[in-house]
C-alpha positions as CSV (number, residue, x, y, z in Angstrom):
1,X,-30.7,32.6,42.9
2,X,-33.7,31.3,40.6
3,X,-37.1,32.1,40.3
4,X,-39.8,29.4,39.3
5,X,-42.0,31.3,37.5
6,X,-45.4,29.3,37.4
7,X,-48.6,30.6,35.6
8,X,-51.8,29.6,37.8
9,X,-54.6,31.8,36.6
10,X,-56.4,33.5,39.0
11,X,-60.2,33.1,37.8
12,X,-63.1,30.7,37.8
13,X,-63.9,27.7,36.1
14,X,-66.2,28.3,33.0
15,X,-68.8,26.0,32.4
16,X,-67.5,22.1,31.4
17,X,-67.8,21.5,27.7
18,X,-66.5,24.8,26.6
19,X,-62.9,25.3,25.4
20,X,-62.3,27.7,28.3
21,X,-62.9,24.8,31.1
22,X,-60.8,22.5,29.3
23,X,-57.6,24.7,29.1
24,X,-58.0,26.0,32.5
25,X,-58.4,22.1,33.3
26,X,-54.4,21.8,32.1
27,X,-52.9,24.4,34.8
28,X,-51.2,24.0,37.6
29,X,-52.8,24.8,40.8
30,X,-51.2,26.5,43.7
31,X,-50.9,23.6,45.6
32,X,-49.1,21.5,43.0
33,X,-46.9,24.5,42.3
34,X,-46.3,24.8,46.4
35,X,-45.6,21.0,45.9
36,X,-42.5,21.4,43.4
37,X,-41.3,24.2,44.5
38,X,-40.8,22.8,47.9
39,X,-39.6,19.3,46.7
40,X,-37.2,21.3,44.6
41,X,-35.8,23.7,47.2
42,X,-34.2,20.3,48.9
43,X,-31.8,20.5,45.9
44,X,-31.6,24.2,44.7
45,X,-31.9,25.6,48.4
46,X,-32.9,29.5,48.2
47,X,-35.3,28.8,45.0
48,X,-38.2,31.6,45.0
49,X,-41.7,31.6,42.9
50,X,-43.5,33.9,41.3
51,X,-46.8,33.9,39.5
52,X,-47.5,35.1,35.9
53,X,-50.7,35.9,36.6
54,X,-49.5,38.5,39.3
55,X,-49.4,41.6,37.2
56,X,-45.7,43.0,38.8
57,X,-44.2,39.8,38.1
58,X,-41.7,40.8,35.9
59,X,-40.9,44.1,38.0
60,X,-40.4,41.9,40.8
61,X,-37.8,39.7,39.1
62,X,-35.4,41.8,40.3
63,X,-32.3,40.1,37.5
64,X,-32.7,36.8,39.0
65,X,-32.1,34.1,37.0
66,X,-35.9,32.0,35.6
67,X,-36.7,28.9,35.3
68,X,-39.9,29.7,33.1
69,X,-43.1,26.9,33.5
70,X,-45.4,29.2,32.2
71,X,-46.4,27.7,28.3
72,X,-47.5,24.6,28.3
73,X,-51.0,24.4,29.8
74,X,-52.8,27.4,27.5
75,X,-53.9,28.5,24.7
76,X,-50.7,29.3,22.8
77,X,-52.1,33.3,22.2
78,X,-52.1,33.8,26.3
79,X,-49.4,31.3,27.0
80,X,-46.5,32.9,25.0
81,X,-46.9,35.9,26.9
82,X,-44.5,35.6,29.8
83,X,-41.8,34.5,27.7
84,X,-41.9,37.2,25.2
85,X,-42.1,39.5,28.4
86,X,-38.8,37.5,29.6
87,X,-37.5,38.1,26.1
88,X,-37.9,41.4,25.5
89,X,-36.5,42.7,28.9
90,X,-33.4,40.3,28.1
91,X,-33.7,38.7,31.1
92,X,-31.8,35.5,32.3
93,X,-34.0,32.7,31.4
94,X,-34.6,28.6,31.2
95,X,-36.7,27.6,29.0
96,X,-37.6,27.8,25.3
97,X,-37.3,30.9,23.6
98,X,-40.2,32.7,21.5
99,X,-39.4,30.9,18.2
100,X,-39.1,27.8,19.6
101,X,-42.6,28.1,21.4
102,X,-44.3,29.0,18.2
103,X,-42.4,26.2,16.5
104,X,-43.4,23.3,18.1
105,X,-47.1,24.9,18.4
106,X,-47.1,24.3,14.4
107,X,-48.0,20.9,14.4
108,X,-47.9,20.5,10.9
109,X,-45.0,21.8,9.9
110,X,-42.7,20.2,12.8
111,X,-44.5,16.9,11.5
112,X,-43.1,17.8,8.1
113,X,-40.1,18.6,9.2
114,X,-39.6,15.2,11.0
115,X,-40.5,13.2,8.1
116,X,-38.2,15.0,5.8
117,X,-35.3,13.8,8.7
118,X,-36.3,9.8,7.8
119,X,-38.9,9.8,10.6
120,X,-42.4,8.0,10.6
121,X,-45.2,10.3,10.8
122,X,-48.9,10.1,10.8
123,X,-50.4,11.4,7.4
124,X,-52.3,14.6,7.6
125,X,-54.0,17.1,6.5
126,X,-54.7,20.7,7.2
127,X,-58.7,22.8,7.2
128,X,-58.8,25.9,7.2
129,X,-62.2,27.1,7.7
130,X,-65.5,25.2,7.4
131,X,-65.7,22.3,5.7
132,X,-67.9,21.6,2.6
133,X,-69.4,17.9,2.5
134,X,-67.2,17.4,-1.0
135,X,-64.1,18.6,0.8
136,X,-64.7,16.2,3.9
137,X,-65.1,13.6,1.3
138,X,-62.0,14.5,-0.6
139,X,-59.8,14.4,2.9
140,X,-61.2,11.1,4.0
141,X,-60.3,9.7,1.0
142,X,-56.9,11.0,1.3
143,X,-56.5,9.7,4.2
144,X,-57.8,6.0,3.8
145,X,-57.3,3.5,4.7
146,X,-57.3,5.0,8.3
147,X,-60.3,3.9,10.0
148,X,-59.7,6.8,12.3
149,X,-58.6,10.3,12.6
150,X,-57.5,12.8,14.9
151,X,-59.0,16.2,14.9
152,X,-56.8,18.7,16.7
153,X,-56.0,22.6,16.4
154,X,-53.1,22.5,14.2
155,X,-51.7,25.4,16.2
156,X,-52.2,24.8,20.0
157,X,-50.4,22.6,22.8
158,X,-51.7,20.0,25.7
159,X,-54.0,18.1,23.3
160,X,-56.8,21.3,23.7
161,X,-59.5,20.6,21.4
162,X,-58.3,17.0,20.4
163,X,-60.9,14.2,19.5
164,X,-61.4,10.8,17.5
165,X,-63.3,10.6,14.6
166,X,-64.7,8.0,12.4
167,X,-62.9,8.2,8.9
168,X,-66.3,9.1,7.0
169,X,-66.9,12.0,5.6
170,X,-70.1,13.3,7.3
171,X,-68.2,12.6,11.0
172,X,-65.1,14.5,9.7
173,X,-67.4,17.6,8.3
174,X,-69.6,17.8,11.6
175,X,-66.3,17.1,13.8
176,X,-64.1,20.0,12.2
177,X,-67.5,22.2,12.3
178,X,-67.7,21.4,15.9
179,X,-64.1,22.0,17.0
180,X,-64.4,25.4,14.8
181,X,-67.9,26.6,17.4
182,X,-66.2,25.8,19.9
183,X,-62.5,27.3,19.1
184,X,-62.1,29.1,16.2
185,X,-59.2,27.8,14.3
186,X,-57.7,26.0,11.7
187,X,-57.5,22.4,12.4
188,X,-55.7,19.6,11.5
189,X,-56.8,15.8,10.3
190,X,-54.3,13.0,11.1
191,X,-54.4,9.2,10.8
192,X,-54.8,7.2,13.7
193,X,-52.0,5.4,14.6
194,X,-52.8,2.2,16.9
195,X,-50.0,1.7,19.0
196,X,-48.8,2.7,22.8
197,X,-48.2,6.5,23.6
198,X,-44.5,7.2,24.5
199,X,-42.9,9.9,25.6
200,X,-39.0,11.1,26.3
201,X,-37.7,13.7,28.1
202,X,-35.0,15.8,26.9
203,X,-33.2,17.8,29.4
204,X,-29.9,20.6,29.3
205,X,-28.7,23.4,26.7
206,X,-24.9,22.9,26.4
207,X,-25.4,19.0,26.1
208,X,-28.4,18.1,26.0
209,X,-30.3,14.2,27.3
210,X,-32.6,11.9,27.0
211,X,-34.0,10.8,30.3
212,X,-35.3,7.0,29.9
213,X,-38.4,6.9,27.4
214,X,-41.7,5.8,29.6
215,X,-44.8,4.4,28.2
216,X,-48.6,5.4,29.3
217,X,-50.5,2.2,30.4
218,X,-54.1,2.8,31.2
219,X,-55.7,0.7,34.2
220,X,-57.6,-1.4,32.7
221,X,-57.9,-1.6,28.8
222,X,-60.8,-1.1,26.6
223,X,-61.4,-2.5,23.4
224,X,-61.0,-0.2,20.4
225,X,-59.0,3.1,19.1
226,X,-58.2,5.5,22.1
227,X,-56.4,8.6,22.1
228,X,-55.1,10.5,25.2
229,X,-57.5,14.2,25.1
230,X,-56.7,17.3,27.4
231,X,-58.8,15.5,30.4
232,X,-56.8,11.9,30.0
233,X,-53.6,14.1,30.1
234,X,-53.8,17.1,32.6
235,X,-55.7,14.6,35.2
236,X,-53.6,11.5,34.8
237,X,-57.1,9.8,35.5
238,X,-56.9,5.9,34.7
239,X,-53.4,5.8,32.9
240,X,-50.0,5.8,34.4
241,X,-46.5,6.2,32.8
242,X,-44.2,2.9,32.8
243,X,-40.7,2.1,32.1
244,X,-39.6,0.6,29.1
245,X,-36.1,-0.9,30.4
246,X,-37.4,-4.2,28.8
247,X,-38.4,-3.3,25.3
248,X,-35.7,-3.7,22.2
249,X,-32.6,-1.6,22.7
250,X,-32.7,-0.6,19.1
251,X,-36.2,0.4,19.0
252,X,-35.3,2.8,22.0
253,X,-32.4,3.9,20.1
254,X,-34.9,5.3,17.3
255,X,-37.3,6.9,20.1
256,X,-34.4,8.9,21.5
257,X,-33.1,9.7,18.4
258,X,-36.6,11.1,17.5
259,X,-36.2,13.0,20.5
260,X,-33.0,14.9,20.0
261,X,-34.1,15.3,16.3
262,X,-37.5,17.2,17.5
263,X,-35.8,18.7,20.1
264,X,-33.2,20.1,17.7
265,X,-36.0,20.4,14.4
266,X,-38.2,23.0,16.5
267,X,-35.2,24.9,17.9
268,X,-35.7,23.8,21.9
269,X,-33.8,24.4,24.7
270,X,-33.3,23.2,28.5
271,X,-36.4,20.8,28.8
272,X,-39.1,19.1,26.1
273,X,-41.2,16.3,25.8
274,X,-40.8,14.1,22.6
275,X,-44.4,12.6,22.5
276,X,-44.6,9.3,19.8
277,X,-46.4,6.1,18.9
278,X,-45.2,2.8,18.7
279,X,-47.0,0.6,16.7
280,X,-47.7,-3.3,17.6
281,X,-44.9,-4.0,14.9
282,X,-42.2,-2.0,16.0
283,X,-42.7,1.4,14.3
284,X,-42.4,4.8,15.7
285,X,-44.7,7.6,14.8
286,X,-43.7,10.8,15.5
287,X,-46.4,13.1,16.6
288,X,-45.2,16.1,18.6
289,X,-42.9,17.7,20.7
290,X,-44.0,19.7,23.9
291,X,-41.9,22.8,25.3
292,X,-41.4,23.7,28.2
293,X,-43.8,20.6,29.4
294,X,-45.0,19.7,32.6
295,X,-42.5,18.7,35.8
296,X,-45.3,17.7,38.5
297,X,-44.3,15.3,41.0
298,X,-45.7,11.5,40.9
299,X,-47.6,10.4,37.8
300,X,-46.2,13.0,35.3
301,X,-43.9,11.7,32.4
302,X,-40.5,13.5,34.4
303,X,-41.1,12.1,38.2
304,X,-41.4,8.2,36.5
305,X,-38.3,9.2,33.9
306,X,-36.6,10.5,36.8
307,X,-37.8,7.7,38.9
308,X,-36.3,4.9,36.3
309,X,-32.9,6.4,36.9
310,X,-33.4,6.4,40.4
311,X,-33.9,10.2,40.7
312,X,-36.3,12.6,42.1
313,X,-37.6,15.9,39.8
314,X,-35.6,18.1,41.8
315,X,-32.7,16.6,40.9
316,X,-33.8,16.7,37.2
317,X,-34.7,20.3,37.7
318,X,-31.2,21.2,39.3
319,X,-29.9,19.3,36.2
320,X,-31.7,22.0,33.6
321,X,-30.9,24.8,36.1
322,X,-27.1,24.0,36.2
323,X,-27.0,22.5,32.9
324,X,-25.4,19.6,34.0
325,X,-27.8,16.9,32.1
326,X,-24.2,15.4,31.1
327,X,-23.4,14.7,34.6
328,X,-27.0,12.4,35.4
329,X,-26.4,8.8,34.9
330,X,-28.7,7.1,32.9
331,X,-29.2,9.3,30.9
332,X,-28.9,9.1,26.8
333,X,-26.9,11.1,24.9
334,X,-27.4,11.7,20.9
């Protein structure tokens, strides 16, 4: 018997522009939870839920197995918290484990950690605390001869806090001071790469897969840099994922590589999300990988991977479940 332990807090929106409304933005609600749950039941029959925001959650696990869905949609202080609880009481569970959760969170160093495997990554660079006008004009001369940057907590998940910023130093200074007012932090600069956002799901602990890589097409494109923020990515609003069955077999083979090599690189288990650039040339920028990302239905990066193999989520989620990610054809291996 499994348990999909969802985390749906149970209290209002704050006001929009603060940092509160735009993490509570990224949660699931209880109908989209209902949604999978249900969907998922047709192919793990007898699967219950639970909600971490219930405060006898854990006592009411009663040593059934967890598929935890709990991290990826907070800050990472709050969102940690159910699987540390899952750790500590040794329970049964799916998902990534404490280390790997605070891992992938450190944006910098899994970046490092990528290029120091051969990868392409974005240059960056790290501020901790406010920033002096000569220090914003020492880091935007660093990184030239990036027109643009992306400002981002250099510690946090689902694109909270993330902007673009002119690569001049008074924008960088007033941008980090910004960021900093509204979340305390230290925050990280990063070239803009122009290129299409891809992501790859990686599914199963014994021998782990690459579903198909999708890209994210917006509806109707718009001159300029664009980057996909919190709002872009928790409401799907104006972009969709597509399939890439067409593009270069060998640029695809250095995607999923990237994949397994994040995967592996931050110490993930049963399901991430490899999240990189391609470039109109070819190139692939790394730029993060997600634990224990999102698995709605429809227009989420795992219904269309699924949906290229000719598969439902439920199927993908009985795949993590049972570890059988071996067993889906379709899918890539490393």
């Amino acid at each position: 018997m499994t348990v999909l332990l969802y985390h749906v807090p149970r209290t209002e929106l704050h006001d929009t522009g603060s940092i509160e409304y735009e993490v509570e933005r990224n949660f699931e609600t209880e109908e989209s939870s209902t949604a999978l749950a249900d969907h998922t039941r047709r192919f793990l029959p007898g699967l219950t839920t639970l909600n971490a925001a219930d405060e006898d959650w854990a006592a009411r696990l009663d040593g059934r197995r967890v598929l935890n869905y709990t991290y990826a949609f907070g800050l990472l202080e709050t969102s940690v918290r159910p699987t540390l609880r899952l750790e500590a009481a040794g329970a049964d569970y799916l998902g990534a484990r404490p280390a790997g959760l605070y891992l992938s969170a450190n944006k910098p160093h899994v970046s490092d950690l990528m290029s120091s495997l051969g990868f392409s990554c974005p240059r960056h660079r790290i501020v901790c605390g406010p920033l002096s006008s000569r220090a914003a004009e020492r880091i935007s001369g660093q990184l030239e001869p990036a027109e643009y940057l992306v400002l981002k907590p250099a510690y946090e998940e689902s694109s909270i806090g993330l902007s673009l910023v002119p690569n001049e130093p008074e924008a960088v200074r007033s941008a980090v001071d910004g960021l900093r007012r509204r979340l305390p932090c230290v925050a990280m600069l990063q070239e803009y790469v122009d290129g299409l956002d891809v992501t790859v799901p990686v599914i199963g602990r014994s021998a782990p897969r690459c579903l198909p890589a999708v890209v994210l097409e917006r509806d109707t494109a718009e001159p300029g840099p664009a980057v996909l923020d919190a709002a872009t990515k928790a409401t799907k609003a104006a972009v969709r994922y597509a399939s890439t069955a067409d593009w270069d077999a060998q640029l695809k083979a250095v995607i999923h590589a990237m994949a397994f090599a994040a995967t592996g690189a931050a110490g993930l288990r049963d399901y991430s999300r490899l999240d990189c650039r391609v470039t109109p040339a070819g190139r692939c920028f790394f730029l993060e990988i997600n634990a224990n990302p999102q698995l709605g239905l429809d227009k989420a990066s795992f219904a269309v991977s699924a949906g290229v193999l000719g598969r439902e989520v439920g199927e993908v989620v009985r795949a993590i479940v049972r570890d059988t990610a071996a067993a889906l054809p379709g899918t890539v291996r490393p």
